[in-house]
DSSP file (Angstrom, degrees, kcal/mol; ACC not computed):
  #  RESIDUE AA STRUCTURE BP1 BP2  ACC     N-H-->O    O-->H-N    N-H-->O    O-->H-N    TCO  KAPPA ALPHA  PHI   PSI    X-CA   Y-CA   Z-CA
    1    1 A X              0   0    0      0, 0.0     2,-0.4     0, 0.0     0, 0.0   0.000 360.0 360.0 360.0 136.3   18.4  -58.1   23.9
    2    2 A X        -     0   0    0      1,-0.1     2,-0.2     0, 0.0     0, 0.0  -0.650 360.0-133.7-107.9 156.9   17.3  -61.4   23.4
    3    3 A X        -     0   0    0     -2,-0.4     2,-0.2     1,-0.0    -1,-0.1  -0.344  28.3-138.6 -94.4 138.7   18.7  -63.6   25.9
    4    4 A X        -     0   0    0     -2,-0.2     2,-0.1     1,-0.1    -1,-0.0  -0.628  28.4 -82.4 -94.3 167.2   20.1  -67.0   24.0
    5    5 A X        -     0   0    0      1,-0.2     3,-0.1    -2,-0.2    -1,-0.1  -0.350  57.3 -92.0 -76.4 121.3   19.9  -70.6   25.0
    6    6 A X        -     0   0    0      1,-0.2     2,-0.3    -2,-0.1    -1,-0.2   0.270  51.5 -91.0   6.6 122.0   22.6  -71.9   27.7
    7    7 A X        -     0   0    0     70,-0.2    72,-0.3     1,-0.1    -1,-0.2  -0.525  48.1-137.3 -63.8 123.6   26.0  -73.5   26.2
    8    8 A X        -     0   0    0     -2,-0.3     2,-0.3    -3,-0.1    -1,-0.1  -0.288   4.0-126.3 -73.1 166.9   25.3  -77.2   25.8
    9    9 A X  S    S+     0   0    0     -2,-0.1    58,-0.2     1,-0.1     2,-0.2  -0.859  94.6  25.1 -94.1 160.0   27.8  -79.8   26.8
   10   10 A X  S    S+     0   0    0     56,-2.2     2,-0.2    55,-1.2    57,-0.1  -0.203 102.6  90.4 123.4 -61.3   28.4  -82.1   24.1
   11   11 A X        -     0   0    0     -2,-0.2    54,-1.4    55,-0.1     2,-0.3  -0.458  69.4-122.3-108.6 144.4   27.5  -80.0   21.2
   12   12 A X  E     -AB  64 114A   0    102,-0.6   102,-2.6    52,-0.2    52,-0.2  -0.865  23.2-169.3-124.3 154.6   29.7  -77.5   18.9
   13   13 A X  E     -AB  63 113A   0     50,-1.2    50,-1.3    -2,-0.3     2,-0.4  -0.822  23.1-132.3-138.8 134.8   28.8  -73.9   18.6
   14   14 A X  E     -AB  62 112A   0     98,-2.3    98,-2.1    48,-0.2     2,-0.3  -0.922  30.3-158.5 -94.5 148.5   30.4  -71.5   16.0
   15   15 A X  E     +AB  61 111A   0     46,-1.6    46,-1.4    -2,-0.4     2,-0.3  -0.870  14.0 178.7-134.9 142.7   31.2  -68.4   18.3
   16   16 A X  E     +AB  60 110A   0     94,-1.0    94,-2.3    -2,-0.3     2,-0.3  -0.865   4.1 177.0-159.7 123.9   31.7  -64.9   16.5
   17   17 A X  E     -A   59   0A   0     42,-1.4    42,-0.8    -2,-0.3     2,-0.2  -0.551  15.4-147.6-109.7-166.3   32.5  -61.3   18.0
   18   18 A X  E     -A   58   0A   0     89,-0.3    88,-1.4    -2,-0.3    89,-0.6  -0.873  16.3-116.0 174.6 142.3   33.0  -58.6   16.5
   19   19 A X  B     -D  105   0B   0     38,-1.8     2,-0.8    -2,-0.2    86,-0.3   0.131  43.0 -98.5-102.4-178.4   35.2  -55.7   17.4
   20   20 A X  S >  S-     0   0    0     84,-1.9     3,-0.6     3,-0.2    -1,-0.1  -0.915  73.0 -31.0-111.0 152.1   33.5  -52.3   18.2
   21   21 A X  T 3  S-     0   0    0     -2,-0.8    -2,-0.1     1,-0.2    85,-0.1  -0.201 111.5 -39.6  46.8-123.3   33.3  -49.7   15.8
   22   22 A X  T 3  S+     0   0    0      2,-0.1     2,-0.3    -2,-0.0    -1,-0.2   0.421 105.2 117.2-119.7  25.3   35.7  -49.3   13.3
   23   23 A X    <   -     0   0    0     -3,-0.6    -3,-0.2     1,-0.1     2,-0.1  -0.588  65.9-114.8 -74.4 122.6   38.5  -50.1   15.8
   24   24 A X        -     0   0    0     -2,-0.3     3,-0.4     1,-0.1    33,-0.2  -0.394   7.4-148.8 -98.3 163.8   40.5  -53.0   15.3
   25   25 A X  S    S+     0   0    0     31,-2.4     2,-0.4     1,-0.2    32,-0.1   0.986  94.5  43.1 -58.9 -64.5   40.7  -56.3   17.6
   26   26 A X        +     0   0    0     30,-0.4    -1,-0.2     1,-0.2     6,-0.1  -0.729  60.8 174.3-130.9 109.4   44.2  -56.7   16.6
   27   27 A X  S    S+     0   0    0     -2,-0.4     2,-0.2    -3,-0.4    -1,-0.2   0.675  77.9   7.5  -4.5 -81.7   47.2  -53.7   16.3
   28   28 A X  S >> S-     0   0    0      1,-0.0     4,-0.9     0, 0.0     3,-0.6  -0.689  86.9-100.8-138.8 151.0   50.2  -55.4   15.6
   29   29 A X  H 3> S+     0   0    0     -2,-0.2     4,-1.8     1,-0.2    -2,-0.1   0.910 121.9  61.8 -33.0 -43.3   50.9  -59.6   14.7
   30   30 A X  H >> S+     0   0    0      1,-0.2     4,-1.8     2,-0.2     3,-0.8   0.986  88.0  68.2 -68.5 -33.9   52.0  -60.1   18.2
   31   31 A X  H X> S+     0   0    0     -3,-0.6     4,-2.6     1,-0.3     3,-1.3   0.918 104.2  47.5 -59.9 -65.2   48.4  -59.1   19.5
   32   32 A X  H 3X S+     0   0    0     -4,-0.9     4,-2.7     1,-0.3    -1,-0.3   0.710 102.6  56.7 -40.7 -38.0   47.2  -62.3   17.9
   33   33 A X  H << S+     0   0    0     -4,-1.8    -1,-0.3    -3,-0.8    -2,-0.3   0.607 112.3  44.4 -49.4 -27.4   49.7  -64.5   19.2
   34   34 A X  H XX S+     0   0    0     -4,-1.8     4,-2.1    -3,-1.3     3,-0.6   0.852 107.4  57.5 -69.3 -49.7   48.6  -63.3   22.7
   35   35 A X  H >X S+     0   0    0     -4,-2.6     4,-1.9     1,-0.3     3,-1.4   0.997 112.4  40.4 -74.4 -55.8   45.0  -63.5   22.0
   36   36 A X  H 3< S+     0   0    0     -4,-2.7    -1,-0.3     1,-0.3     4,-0.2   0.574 107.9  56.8 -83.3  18.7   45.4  -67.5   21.0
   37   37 A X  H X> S+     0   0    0     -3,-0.6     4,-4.8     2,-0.1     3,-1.2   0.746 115.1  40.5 -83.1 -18.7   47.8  -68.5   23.8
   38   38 A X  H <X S+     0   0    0     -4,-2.1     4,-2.8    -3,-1.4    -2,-0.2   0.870 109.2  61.4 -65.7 -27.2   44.7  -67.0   26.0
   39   39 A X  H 3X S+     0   0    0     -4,-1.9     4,-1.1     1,-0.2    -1,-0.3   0.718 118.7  29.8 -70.6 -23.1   42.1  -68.9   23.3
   40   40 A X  H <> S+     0   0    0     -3,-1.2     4,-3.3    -4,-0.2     5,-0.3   0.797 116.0  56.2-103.7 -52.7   43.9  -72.3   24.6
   41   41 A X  H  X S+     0   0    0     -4,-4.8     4,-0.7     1,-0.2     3,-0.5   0.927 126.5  25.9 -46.1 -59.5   44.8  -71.0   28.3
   42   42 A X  H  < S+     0   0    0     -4,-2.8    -1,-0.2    -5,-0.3    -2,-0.2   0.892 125.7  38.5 -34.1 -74.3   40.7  -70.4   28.5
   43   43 A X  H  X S+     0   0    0     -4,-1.1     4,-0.6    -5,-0.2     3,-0.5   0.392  93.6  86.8 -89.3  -6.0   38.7  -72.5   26.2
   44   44 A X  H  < S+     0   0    0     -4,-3.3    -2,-0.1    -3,-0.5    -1,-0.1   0.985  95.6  44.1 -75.9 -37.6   41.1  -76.2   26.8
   45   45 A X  T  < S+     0   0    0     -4,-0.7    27,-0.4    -5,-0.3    -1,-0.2   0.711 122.1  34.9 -73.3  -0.7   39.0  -77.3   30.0
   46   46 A X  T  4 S-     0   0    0     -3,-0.5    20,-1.0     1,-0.2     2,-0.2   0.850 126.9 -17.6-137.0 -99.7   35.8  -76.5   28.7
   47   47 A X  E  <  -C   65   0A   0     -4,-0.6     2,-0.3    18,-0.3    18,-0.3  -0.427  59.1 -97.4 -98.6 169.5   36.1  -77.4   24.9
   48   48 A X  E     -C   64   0A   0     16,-1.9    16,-2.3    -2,-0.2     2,-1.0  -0.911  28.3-123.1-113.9 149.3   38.1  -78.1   22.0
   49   49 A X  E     +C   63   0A   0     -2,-0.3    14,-0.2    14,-0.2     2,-0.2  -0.530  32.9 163.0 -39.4  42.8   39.0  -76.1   19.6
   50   50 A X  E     +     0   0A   0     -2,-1.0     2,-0.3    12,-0.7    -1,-0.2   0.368  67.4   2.5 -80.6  -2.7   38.2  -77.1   16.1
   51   51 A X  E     -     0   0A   0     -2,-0.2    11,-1.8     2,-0.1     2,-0.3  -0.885  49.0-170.2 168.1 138.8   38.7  -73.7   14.2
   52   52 A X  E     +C   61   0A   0     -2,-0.3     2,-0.4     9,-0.2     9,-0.2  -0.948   4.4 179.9-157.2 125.5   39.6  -70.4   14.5
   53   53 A X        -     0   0    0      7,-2.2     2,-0.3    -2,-0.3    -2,-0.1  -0.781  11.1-175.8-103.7 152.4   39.5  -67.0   12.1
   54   54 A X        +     0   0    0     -2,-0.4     2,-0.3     5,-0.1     5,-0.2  -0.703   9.3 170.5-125.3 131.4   40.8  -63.8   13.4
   55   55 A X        -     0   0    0      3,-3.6   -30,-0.1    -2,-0.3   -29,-0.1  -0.754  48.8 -94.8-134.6 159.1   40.4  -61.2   11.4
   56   56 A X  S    S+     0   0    0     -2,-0.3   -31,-2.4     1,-0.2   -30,-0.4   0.629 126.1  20.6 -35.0 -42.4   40.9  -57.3   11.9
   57   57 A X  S    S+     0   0    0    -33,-0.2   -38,-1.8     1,-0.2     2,-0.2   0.766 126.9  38.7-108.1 -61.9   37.3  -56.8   12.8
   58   58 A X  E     -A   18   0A   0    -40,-0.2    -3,-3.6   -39,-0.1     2,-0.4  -0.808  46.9-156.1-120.5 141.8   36.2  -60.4   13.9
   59   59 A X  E     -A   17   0A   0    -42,-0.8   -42,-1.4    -2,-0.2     2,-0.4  -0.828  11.4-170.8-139.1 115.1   36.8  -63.4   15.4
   60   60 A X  E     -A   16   0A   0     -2,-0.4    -7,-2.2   -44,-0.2     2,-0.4  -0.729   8.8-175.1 -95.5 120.6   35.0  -66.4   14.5
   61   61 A X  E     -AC  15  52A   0    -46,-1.4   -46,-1.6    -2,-0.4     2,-0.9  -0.942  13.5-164.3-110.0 137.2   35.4  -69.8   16.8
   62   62 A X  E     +A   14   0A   0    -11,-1.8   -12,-0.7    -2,-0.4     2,-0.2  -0.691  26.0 175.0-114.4  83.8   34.0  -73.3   16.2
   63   63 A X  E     -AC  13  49A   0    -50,-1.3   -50,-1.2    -2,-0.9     2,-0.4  -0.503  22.0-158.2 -97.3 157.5   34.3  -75.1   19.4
   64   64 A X  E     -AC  12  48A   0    -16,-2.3   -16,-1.9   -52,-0.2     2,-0.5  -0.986  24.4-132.6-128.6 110.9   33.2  -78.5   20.6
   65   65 A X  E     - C   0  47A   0    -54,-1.4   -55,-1.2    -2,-0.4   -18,-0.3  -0.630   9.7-110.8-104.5 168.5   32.7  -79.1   24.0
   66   66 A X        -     0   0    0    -20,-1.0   -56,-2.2    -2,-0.5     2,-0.2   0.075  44.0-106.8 -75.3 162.0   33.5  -81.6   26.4
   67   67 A X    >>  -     0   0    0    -58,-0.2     4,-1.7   -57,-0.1     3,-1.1  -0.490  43.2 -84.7 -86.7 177.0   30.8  -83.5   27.6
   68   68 A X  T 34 S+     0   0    0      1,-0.2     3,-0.1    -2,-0.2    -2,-0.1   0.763 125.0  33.6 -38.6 -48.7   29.2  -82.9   31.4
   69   69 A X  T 34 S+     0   0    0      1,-0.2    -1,-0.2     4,-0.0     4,-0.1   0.136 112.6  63.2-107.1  29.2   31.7  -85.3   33.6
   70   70 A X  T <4 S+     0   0    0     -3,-1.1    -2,-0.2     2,-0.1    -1,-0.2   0.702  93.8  74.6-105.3 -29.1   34.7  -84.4   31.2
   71   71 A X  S  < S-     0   0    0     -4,-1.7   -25,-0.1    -3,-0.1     5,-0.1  -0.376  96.0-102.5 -86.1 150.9   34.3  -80.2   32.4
   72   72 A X    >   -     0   0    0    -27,-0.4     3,-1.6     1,-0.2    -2,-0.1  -0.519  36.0-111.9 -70.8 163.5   35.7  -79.1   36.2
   73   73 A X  T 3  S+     0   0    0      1,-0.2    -1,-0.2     2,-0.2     4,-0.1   0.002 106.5  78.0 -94.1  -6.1   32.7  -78.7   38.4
   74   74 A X  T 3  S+     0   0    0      1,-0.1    -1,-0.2     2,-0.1    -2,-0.1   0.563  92.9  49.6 -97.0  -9.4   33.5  -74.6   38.5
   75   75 A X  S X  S+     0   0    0     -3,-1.6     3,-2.9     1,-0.1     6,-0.2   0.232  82.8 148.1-124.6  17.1   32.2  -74.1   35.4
   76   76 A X  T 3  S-     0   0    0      1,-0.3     3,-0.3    -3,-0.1    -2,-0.1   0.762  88.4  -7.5   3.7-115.9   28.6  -76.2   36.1
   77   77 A X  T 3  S+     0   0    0      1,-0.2     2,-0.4    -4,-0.1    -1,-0.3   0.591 121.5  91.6 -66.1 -12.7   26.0  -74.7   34.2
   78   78 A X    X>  +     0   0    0     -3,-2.9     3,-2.2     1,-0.2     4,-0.7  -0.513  33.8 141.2-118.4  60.3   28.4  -71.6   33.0
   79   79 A X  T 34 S+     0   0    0     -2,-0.4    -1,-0.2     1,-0.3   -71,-0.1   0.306  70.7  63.1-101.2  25.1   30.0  -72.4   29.9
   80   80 A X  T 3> S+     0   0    0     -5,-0.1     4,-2.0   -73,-0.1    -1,-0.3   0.221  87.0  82.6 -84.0  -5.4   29.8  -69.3   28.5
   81   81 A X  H <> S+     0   0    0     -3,-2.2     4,-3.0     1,-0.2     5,-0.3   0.898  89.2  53.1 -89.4 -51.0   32.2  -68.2   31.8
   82   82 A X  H  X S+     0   0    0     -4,-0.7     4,-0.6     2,-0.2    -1,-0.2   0.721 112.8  45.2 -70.3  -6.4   35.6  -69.4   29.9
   83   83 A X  H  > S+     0   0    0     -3,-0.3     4,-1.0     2,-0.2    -2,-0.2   0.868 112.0  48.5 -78.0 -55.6   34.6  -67.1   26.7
   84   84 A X  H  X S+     0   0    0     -4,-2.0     4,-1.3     2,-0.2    -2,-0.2   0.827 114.0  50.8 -65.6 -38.2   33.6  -64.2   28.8
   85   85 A X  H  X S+     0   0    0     -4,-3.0     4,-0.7    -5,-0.3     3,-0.4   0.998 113.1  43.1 -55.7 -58.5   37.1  -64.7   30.6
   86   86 A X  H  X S+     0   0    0     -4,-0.6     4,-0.7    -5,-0.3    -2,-0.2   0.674 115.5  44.9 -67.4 -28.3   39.1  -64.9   27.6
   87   87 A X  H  X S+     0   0    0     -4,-1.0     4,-1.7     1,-0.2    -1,-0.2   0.804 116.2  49.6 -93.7 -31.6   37.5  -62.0   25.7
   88   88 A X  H  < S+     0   0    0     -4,-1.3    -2,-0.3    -3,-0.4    -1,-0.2   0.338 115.4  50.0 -92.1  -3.8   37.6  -59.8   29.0
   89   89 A X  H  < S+     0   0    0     -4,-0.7    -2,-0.2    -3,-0.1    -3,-0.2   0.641 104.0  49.0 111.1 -84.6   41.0  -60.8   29.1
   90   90 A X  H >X S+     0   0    0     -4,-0.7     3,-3.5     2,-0.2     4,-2.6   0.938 115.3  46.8 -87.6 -62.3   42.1  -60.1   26.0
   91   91 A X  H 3X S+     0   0    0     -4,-1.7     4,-1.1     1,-0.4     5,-0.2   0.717 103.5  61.9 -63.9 -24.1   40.6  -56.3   26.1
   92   92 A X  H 3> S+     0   0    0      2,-0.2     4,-1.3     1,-0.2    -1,-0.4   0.786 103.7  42.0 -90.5   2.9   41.7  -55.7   29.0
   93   93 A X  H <> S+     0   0    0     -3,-3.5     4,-1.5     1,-0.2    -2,-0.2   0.536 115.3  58.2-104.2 -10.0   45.6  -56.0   28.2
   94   94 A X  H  X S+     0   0    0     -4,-2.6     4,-1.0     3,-0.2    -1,-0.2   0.718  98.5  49.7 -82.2   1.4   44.8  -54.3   25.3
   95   95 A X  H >X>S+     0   0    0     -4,-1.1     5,-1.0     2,-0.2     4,-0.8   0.944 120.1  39.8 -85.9 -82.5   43.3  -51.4   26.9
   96   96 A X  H ><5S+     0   0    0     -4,-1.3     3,-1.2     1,-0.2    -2,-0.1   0.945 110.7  57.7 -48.6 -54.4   46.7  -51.1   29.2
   97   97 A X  H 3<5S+     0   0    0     -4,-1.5    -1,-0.2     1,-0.2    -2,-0.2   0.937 127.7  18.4 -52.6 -47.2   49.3  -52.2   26.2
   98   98 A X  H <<5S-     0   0    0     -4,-1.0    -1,-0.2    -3,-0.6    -2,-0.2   0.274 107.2-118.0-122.0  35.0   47.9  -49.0   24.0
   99   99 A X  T <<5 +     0   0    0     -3,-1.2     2,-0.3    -4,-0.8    -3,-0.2   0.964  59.5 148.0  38.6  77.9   46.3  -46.9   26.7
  100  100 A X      < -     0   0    0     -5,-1.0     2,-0.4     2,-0.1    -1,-0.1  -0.881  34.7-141.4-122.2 164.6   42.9  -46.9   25.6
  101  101 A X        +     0   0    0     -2,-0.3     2,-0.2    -6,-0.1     0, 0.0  -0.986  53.8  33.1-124.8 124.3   39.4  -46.8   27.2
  102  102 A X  S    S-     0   0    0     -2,-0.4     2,-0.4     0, 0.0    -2,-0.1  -0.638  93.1 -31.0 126.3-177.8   36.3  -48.4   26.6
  103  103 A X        -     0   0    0     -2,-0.2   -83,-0.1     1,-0.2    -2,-0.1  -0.420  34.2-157.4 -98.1 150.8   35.2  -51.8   25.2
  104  104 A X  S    S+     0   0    0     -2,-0.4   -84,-1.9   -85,-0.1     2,-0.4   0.901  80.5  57.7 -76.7 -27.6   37.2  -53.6   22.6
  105  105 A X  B    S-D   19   0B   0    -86,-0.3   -86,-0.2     1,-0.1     3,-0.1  -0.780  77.8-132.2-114.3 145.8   34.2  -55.5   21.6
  106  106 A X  S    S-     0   0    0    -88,-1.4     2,-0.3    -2,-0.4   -87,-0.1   0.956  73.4 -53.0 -72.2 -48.7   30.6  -54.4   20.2
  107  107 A X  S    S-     0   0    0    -89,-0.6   -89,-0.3     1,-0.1    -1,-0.1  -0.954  88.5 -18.4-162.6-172.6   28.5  -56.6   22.4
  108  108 A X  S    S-     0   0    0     -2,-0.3    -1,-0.1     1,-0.1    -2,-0.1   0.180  77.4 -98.1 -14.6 123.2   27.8  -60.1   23.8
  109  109 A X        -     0   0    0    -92,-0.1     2,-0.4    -3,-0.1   -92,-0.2  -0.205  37.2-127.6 -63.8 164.3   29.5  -63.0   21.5
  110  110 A X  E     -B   16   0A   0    -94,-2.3   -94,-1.0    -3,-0.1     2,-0.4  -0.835  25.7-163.7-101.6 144.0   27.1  -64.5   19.1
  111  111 A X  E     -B   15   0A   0     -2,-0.4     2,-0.6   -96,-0.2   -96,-0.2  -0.954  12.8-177.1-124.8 159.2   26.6  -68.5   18.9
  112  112 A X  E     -B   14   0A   0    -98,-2.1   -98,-2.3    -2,-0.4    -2,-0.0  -0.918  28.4-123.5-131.6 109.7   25.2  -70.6   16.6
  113  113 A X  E     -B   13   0A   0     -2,-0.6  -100,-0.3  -100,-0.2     2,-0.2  -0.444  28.7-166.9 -77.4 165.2   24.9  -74.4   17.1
  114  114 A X  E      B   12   0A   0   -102,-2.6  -102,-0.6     1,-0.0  -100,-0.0  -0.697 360.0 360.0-146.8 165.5   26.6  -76.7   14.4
  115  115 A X              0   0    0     -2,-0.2  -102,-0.1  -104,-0.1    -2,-0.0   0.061 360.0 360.0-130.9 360.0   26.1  -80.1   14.0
């Protein structure tokens, strides 16, 4: 896999996962409402939000982040950590809410920086 360049501060990233197989991200309406109080509880110290898609299959985010002395000190170097929280998160109360196993998502999120 090839490993991608370190989350900048500063700089907005379009973010896109994508669900695994042909299993969807989200069940029912409420499932989305869960997922973006988690998208705020997660991603507000780190970055802001500028956009957000969620779709059956996918979910595309276009975040802008904070610069360096605006993010807590926990999340140093790791600002990929509040993504991987939120996505691990999210799958795992969806695993218990419809008693399922395995991963809700196909692999690693993808990013792309944006200007």
């Amino acid at each position: 896999m090839q490993k991608l360049e370190p989350i900048q501060p500063g700089k907005t990233y379009r973010i896109v996962q994508l669900g695994n197989g042909d299993e969807p991200l989200f069940f029912e309406q409420a499932n989305k409402f869960y997922f973006m109080q988690l998208l705020f509880k997660h991603l507000d110290p780190v970055c802001k939000i500028v956009d957000f898609d969620l779709q059956e299959h996918r979910i595309a985010l276009v975040l802008k982040f904070r610069e360096a002395n605006e993010i807590p000190e926990k999340y140093g170097d790791k600002l990929y950590q509040p993504l991987s929280n939120l996505l691990n998160s999210y799958a795992k109360s969806i695993n218990k809410r419809y008693d399922r196993k395995g991963s809700l998502f196909r692999r690693r999120f993808d990013r792309i920086e944006i200007l």
